[in-house]
C-alpha positions in Angstrom: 92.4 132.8 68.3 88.7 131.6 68.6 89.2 128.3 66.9 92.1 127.3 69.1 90.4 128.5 72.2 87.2 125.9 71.2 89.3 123.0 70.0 91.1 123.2 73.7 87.1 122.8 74.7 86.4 120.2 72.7 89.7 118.2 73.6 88.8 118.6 77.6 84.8 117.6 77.1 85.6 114.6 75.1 88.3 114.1 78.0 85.8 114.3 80.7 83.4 112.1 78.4 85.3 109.7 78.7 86.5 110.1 82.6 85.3 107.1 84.4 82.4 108.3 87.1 84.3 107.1 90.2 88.0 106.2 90.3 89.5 104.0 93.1 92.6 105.4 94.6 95.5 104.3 97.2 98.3 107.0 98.8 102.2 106.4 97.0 103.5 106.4 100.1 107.0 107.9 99.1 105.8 111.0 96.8 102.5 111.5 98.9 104.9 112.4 101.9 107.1 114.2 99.9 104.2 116.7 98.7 103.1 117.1 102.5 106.4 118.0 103.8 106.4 120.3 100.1 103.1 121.5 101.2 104.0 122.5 104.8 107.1 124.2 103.9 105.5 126.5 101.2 102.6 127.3 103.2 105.2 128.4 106.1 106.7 130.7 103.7 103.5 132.2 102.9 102.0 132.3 106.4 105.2 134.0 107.6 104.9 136.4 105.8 101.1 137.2 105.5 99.2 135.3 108.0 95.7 136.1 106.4 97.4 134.3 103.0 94.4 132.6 102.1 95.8 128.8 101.0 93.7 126.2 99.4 94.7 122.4 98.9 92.6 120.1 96.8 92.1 116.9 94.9 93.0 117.7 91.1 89.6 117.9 89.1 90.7 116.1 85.9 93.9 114.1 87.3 92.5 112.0 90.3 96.2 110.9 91.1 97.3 115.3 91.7 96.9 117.6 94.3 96.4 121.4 93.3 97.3 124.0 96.1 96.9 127.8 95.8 97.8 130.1 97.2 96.5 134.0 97.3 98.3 136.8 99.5 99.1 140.5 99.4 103.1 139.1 99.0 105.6 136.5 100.3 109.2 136.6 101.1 111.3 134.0 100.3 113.8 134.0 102.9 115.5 130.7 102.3 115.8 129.9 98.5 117.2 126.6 98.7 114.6 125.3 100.9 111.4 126.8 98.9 113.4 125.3 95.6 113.2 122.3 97.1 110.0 122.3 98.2 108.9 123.8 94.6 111.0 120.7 92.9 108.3 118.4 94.4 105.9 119.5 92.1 105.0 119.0 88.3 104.2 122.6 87.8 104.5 125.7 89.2 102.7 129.2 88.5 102.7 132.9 89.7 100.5 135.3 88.3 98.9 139.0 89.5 95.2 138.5 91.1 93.1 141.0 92.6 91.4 140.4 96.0 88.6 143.5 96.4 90.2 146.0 96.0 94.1 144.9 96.6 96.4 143.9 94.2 97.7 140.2 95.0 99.7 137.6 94.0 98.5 134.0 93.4 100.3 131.0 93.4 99.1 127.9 91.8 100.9 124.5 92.1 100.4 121.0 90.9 102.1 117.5 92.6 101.5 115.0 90.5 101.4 111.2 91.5 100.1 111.8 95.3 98.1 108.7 94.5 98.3 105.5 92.3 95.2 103.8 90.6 94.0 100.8 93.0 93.4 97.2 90.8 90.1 96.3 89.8 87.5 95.7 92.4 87.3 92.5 92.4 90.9 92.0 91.9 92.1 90.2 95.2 95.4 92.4 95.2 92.5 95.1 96.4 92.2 93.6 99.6 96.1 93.5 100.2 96.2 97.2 100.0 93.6 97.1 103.0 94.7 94.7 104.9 98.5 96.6 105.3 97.3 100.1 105.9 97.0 101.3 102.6 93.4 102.2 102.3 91.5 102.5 99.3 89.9 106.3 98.5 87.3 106.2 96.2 86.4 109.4 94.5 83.8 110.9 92.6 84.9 112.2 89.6 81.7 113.7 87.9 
């Protein structure tokens, strides 16, 4: 059990060796809209049902291109189970495990959309000023 637990290690530092330092990103327009309209209707769900739900979205740390959201509440109700499915089918993966918040027993939800964003070209590829010049801007990101 040891051994597998370190070669996972290894195979995510030699990963993040190899990460480039800064990455340079532009929005895909159709699936980054998608996830938003996701995002807003699962955070609904949760906020109806607990408004304290404590709900994090963020830039993935090891795939630039993914968002990560989680949430953490006491519990949700999902009142509508076609329309949280299909808010849930936007994403690559979704997760639901037991979490304790002080001394109350939560449930956390953890959820990955993949593809929110698309490597931009080169910078000094001139396609890189196209993407500026019609709206798309560029996002650079730190990734170390």
């Amino acid at each position: 059990m040891f051994k597998r637990k370190t070669e996972v290690d290894n195979l995510l530092a030699e990963y993040k060796k190899k990460m480039p330092a800064t990455v340079y990103l532009v929005k895909s327009e159709e699936q980054f809209d998608k996830i938003i309209r996701a995002i807003d209707t699962i955070t609904d769900f949760a906020l109806r049902t607990s408004p304290d739900a404590k709900i994090e979205v963020t830039p993935c740390p090891l795939n630039p291109s993914s968002i990560n959201m989680t949430i953490s509440t006491d519990e949700i109700i999902v009142d509508n189970p076609q329309e949280f499915f299909e808010a849930i089918s936007v994403s690559a993966n979704f997760e639901m495990y037991p979490r304790k918040i002080g001394k109350l027993s939560a449930v956390a939800l953890g959820i990955v959309f993949n593809d929110a964003y698309s490597p931009a070209p080169a910078q000094n590829d001139p396609f890189l000023e196209y993407h500026k010049d019609y709206g798309k801007p560029v996002i650079k990101r730190d990734m170390k």
